[in-house]
N, C-alpha and C positions, 0 to 999 in steps of 0.2 A: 396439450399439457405434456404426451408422452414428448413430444421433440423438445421443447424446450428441459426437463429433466433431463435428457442424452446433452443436452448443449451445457445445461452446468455438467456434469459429471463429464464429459470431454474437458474441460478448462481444468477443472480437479486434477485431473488423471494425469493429462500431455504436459502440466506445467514442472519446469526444474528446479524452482521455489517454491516455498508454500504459499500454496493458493488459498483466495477464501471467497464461500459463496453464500448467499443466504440458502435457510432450508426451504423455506415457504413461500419463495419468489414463483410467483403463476399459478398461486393456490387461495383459497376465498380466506386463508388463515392470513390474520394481521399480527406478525411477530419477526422481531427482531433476531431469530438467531442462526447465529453461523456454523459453516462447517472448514476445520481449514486442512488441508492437506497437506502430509509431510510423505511424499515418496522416495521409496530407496531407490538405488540403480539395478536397471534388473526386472524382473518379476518379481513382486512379491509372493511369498510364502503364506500370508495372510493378512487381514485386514482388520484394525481393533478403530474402533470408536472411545474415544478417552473422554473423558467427562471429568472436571476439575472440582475440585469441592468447593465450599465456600459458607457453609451452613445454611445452604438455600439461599442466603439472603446476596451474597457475590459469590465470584469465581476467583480461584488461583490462578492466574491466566500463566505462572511462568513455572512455578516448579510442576505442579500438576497438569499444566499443560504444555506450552511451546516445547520445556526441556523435555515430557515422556513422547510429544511428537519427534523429536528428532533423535531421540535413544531408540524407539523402535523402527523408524525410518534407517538409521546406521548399521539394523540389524537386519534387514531383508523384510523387515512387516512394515506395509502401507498403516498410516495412522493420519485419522481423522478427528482431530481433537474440536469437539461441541462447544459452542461458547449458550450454552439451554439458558431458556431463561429464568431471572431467578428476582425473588420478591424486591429486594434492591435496598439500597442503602438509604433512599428516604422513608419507606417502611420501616425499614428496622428501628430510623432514632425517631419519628411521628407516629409509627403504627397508623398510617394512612388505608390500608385493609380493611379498618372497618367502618370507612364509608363506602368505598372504593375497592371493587375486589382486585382487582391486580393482578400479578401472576402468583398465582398457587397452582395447587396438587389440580388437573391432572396435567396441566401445563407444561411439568418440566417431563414427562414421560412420552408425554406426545411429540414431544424436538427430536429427543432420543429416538423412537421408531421411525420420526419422520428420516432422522439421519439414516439408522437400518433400510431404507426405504432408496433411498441414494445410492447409498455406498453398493447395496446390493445387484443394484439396476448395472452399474458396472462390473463387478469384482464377482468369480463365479466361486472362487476357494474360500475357505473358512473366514468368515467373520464374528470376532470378539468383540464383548465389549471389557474395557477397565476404569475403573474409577473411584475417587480418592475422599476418605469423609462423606457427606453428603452423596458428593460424587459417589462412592461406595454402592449409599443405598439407592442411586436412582440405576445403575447398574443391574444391581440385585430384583430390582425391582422390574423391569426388561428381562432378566433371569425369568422369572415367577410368572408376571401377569402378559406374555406373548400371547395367549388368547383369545385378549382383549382386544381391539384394535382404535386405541383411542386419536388418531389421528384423524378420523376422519374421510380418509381416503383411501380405502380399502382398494389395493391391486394387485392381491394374490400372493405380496411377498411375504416370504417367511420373516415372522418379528423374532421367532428363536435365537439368538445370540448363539454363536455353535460353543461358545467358551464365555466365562465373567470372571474377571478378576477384582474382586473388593478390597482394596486396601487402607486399613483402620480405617473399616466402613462403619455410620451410621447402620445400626439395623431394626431396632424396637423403636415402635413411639408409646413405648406404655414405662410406667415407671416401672423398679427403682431406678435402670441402664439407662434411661433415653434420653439423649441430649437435647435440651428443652430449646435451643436458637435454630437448630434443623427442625425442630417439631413446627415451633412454630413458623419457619419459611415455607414449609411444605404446605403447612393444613392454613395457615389465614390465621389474622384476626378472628377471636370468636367461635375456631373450631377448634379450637386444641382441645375442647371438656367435652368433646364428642366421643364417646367412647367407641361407636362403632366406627367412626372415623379411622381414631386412633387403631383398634384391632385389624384394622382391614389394608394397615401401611403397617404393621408390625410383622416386617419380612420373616421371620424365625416362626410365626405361624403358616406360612402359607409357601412355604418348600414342596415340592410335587414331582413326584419319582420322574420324570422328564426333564428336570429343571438341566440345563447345560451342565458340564464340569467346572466345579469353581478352583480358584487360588485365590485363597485367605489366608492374609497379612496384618498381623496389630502387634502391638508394642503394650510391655506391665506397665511400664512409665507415662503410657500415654494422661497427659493433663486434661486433654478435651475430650476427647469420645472414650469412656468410659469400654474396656477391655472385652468385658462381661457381652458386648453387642454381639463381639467375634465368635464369643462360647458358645451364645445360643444361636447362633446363626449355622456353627459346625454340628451342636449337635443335631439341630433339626436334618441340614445335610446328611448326616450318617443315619439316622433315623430313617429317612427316606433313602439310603440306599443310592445318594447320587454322589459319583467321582467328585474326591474333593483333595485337594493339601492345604491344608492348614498350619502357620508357622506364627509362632508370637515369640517373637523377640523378647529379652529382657529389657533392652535398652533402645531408645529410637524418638520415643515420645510420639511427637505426634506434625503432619506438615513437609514431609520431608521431600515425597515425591521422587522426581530424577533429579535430585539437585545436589551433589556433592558435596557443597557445600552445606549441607542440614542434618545428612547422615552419620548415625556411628560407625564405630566400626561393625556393629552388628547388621544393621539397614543395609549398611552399602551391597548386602550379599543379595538382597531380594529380586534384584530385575537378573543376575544369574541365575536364582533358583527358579524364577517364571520360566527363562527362554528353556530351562532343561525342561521341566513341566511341561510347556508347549510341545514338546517333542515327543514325551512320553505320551502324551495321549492322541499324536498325531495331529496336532491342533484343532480338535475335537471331530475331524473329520467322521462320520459314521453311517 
């Protein structure tokens, strides 16, 4: 298994397109998801796993992904944008879930580390993760629960994300803030009225004076992910005492990603304000 791991991550690495590999090729996991490579010329400076939102139920594959893989890739950071898997669009309009469990919770966390688990087999400098809406809280969520090691295949790697970037992330599944189409892509059919469920994916409970350094991003305007996620997701951060910046925009709403086309004039400053950030803390190096 170790050589076949080194054979994808060689194809990642050496190619001068973006490459894409499955996660879980040569692993007793049966899952469809990918990892695709977007490298700069050069060495990179660090390495971010990008996760696209989608409210669990899809993915943004172009502003959230392809375009933040090749804004960070332009910039000297290797980026690895996750295509995790997510409950999917005939769920969403049948709610097939609850005959059939599908992909839920802990499924899309498990892609994620399994990526962690890749990227790190190659890459020896800082690796981040970023990611957007949902995206946001499966990021946050790799932030918090590294401890755990739900993939399966325990090899020693670190799942600590040395940095997380959430932007107008998902972060509560409890009322009044929680966006009820991520709650329910995450938790299934049938378990949204789980309360300990619910408590135990309510990231803003479960901050832990270790948690990486975050940069958090939301928008007053935002339509869909209710602002309030962002508030108590900082406060808990400051609470616990972990490196954070936090910046809410007045205007931006929500969706925007690396697409210039989506941003205001206020949005458009964020991925400047990240790469200064990244610097300022040394890309979490420690």
């Amino acid at each position: 298994m170790r050589k076949l791991v080194t054979l994808l991550l060689v194809v990642l690495c050496t190619a001068v397109k973006a490459q894409t590999v499955r996660v879980w090729d040569g692993t007793p996991v049966h899952a469809a998801s990918t990892l695709t490579a977007y490298l700069p010329e050069g060495e990179p400076k660090a390495a971010v796993v990008v996760c696209p939102g989608g409210s669990y139920f899809w993915l943004d594959k172009v502003s959230e992904g392809r375009l933040v893989g090749e804004w960070l890739a332009s910039e000297g950071i290797a980026a690895y944008v996750l295509h995790y898997r997510t409950a999917g669009w005939f769920d969403f309009a049948f709610r097939s879930r609850s005959l059939f469990p599908g992909n839920r919770h802990p499924d899309m966390i498990a892609d994620l580390q399994r990526a962690l688990q890749l990227v790190r087999a190659e890459f020896d400098g800082p690796v981040g993760v970023m990611g957007f809406s949902a995206g946001g809280h499966l990021v946050m969520s790799a932030a918090e629960f590294f401890g755990t090691d739900f993939t399966g295949l325990p090899d020693g790697t670190s799942l600590r994300p040395d940095f997380a970037v959430p932007v107008y992330p998902v972060v509560s599944m409890r009322e009044p803030c929680t966006h009820g189409r991520s709650r329910r892509g995450l938790l299934g059919e049938g378990r949204t009225d789980d309360p300990a469920l619910r408590d135990s994916l309510s990231l803003e409970r479960h901050v832990r004076p270790d948690t990486p350094p975050v940069f958090l991003v939301c928008c007053d305007d935002d339509p869909v992910v209710d602002p309030e996620n962002s508030e108590l997701l900082a406060a808990a951060l400051t609470e616990k005492g972990v490196p954070h910046r936090y910046t809410r925009y007045r205007t931006g709403g929500h969706g925007f990603g690396a697409d210039p086309g989506k941003m205001t004039e206020e949005t458009a400053c964020w991925q400047g304000a990240f790469l200064d950030w990244l610097e300022e803390i040394d890309y979490g190096r420690h």
